[in-house]
N, C-alpha and C positions, 0 to 999 in steps of 0.2 A: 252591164257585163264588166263594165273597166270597174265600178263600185266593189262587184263582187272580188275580181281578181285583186283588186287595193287591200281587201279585208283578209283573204286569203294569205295574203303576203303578209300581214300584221300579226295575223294571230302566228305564223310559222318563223315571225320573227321575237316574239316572247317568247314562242317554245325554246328556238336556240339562246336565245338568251340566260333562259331559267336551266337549261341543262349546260351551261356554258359554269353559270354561279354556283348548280349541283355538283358540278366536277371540282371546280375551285375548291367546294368548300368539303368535296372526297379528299381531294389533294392534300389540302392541311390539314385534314385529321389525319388523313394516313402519317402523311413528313412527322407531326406530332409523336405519332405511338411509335413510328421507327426512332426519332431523337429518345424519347422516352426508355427505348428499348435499350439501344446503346448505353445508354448512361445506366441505365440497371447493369446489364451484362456490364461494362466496364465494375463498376463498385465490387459488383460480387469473385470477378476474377482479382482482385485487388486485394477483397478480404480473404480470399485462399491463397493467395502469396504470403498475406504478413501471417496468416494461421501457420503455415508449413515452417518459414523463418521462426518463430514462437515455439515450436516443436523441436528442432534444428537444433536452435540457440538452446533450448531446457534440457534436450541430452548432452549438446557440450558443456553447458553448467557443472551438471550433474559428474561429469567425468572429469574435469577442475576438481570436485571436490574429491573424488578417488584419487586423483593423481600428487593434489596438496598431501596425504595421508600416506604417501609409498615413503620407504627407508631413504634416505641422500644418499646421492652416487660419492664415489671416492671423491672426487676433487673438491665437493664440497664440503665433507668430511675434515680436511685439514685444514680450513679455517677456525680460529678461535670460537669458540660460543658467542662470543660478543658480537660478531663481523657478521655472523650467518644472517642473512634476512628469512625472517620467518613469512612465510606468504600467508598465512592463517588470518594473522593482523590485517590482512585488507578487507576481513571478511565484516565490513562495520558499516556498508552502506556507500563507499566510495565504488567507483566504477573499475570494474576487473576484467582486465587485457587476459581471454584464456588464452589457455595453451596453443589450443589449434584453430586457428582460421573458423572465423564466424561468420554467419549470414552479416550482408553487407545492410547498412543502417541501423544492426541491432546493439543497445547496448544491455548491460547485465551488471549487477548490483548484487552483492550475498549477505544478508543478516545473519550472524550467528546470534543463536537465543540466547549466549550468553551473555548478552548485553541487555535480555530482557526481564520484567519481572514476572517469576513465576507464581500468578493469584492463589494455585495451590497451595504453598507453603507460607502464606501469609500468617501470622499468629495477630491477634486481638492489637497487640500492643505497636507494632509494625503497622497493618493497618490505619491505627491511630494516626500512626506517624506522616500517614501518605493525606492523610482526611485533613489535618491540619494545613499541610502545607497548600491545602487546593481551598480550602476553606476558611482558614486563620484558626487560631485555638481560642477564641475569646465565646463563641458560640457553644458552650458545653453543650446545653442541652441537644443541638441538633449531631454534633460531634456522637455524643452516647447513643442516640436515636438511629443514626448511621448504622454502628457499629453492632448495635445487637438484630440489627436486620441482616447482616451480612450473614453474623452468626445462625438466626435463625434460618437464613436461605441454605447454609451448609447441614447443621447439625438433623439428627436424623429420626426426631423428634416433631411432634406439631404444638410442644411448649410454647407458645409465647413469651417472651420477656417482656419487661415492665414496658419499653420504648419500642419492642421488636414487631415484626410480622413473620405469621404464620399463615396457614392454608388457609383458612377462616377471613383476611383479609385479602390475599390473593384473587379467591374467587367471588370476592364484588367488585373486582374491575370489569371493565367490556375492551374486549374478550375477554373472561378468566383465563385464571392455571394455575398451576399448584409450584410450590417452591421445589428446588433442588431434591434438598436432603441426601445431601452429597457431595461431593467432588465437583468439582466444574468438568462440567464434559464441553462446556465452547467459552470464550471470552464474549459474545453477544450477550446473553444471559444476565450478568453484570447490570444490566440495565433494567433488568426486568426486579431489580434489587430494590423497596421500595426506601425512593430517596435519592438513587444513584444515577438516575437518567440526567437529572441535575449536575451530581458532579463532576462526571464526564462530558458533559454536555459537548464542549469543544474540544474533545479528543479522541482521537481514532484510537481505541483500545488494541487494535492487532497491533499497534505501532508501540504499545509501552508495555502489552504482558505476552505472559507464554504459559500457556498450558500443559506442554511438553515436557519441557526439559530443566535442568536445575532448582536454584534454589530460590527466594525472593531477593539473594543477593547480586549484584548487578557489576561485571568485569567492564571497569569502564573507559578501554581500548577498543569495545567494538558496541558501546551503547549508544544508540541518537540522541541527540538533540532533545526529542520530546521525553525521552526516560529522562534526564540527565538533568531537567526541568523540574519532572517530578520530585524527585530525592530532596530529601531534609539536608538544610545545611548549605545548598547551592542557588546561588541567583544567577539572573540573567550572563553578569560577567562573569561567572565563575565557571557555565557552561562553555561560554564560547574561549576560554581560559585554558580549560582543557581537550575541545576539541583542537585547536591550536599546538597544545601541549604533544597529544599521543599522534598527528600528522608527521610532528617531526622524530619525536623516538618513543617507547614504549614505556608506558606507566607501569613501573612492576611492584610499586609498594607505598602506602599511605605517604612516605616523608618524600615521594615525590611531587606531593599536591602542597606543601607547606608553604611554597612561596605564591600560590595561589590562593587559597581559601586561609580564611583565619583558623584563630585555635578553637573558641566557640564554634562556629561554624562546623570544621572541621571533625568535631567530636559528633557532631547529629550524625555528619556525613559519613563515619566511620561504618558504622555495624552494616551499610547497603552494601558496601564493595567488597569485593575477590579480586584478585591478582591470578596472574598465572596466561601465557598468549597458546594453549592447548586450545581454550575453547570449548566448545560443547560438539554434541554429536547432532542437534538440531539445528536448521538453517532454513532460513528463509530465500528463494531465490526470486529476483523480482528482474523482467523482461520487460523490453520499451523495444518496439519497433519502430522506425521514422515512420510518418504515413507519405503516400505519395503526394507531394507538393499538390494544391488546388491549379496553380496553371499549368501543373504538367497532366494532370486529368483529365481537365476543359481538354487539351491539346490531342489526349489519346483517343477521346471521345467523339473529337471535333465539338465542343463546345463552348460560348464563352462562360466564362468564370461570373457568378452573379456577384456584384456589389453594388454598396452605397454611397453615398456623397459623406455620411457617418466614417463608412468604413477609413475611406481614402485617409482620413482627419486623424482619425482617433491615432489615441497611444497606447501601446499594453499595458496591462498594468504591469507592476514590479512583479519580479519574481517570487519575490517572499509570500507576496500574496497568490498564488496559483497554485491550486493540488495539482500534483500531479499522479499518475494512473498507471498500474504498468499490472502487467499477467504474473502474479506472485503463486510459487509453489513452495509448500514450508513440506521439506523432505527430512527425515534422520539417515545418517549417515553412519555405514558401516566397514567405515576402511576405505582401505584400497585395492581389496578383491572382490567386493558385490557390491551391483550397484547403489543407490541410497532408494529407500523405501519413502516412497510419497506419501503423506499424512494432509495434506489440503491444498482444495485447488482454490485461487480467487481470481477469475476471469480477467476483473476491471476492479483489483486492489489499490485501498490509495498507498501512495508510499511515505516515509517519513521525510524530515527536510535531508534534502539532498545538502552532502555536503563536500 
């Protein structure tokens, strides 16, 4: 009897045991999917803050550039033309303090396209100009090869030229397609140019042309770094010569560049620029929201922060080397009594060097 009640007791002590480990092991998967859950919900309310900030910040952009465009009030008026600051001029990729009170962490950057090249207006010889300087000129043949591919991705024909590609070569790639024969309707495109994927290879195309607006020549008070690269005539120093130069006053005509670039140099450099701090009617507007700090996440969420024994160590890289990303809207701009007309959106555009 005492054998039986021994055995009895045994087996009714595995059972609590084993529903003792079933509960434990309810317990931490439930604790898991609640932690799981939190930190979803935390993320997602986090990206509808910076979304609504994003929003926010792109209508007071937008009214920045109505309000740059309204007449001067009288007092400003009576200063000389010389004294006036033009606020247009900030419009080149530096960061711009609006008018009214912004969402808190965002900052806001405005390209006018007059600082970019317009691929439309390109002619044969210009072109050339840009092919050289990303290629050297000593490679004629691939230089010509280039160039009548361009032409025949525009013209409106399925001619081939001697070097060229037409539809006939298009469609035995994988995927096919067929060429333009036409206008550029996007700067992407450009690449599908046979030949071109190469030259651009390491360059963000939204960042040196415009499809919009002007001409291929380039006002270079509100051009980047990477146009300013491209152009015949300008080196390294010569960029950073003039970004230096238009921070402190305004380039308003070629013999202000004379103590910078030479005379050879100089004369390639000629025929890309325009003068004049109006500007174009197109703009680029590019938004950066902070993101909420990783320990103040962990915190909100109650959770800790994951790292490595790496991480602790490491070092960032430089700056120069990091893209950086921001919500770009390229709007035209109609004044200072209607709003500006949105022409593209780019979520997670890269931006140019920040300067």
């Amino acid at each position: 009897m005492n054998a039986i009640n021994a055995r009895s007791q045994g087996v009714v002590l595995i059972a609590v045991l084993w529903f003792i480990a079933l509960m434990s092991l309810l317990v931490a998967t439930l604790a898991s999917e609640v932690r799981l859950t939190a930190k979803a919900v935390f993320h997602n309310q986090d990206n509808v803050e910076i979304w609504a900030k994003t929003l926010e910040t792109l209508h007071l952009a937008e009214m920045e550039l109505m309000i740059q465009r309204m007449p001067l009030p009288p007092e400003k008026l009576e200063k000389p033309l010389s004294e006036r600051e033009n606020p247009l001029l900030h419009f080149n990729g530096q960061v711009v303090q609006l008018s009214y009170p912004q969402p808190e962490g965002s900052t806001v950057r405005i390209y006018d396209h007059a600082g970019k090249i317009n691929v439309r207006s390109l002619n044969s010889t210009q072109l050339r100009d840009l092919l050289s300087k990303q290629i050297g000129e000593e490679d004629v043949e691939r230089l010509d090869a280039l160039q009548q591919a361009w032409d025949d991705w525009k013209d409106a024909d399925d001619l081939k030229r001697l070097n060229g590609a037409e539809k006939a070569y298009y469609e035995t790639l994988d995927p096919p397609y067929e060429p333009r024969n036409g206008l550029f309707e996007t700067l992407e495109e450009i690449r599908l140019i046979k030949g071109f994927d190469q030259v651009f290879k390491d360059i963000d195309l939204n960042t040196v042309f415009t499809i919009y607006a002007g001409s291929y020549q380039v006002n270079p008070n509100y051009a980047t770094t990477e146009v300013l690269n491209l152009l015949p005539g300008v080196d390294t120093k010569g960029v950073e010569q003039i970004i230096e130069l238009r921070n402190s006053t305004e380039i308003k005509s070629l013999s202000d560049l004379n103590e910078i670039i030479a005379g050879e140099a100089l004369a390639k450099l000629q025929p890309w620029l325009e003068f004049g701090n109006s500007g174009s009617s197109i703009y680029t507007i590019a938004i950066q929201i902070a993101p909420v700090a990783e320990a103040d996440a962990a915190e909100k969420a109650d959770l800790k922060p994951i790292t490595t024994a790496d991480d602790n160590n490491a070092e960032p890289p430089p700056a120069s080397t990091v893209s950086q990303y921001a919500f770009l809207a390229t709007v035209q701009s109609s004044g200072y009594a209607i709003p500006p007309r949105i022409l593209k959106i780019e979520p997670y555009g890269q931006l140019p060097s920040v300067q």
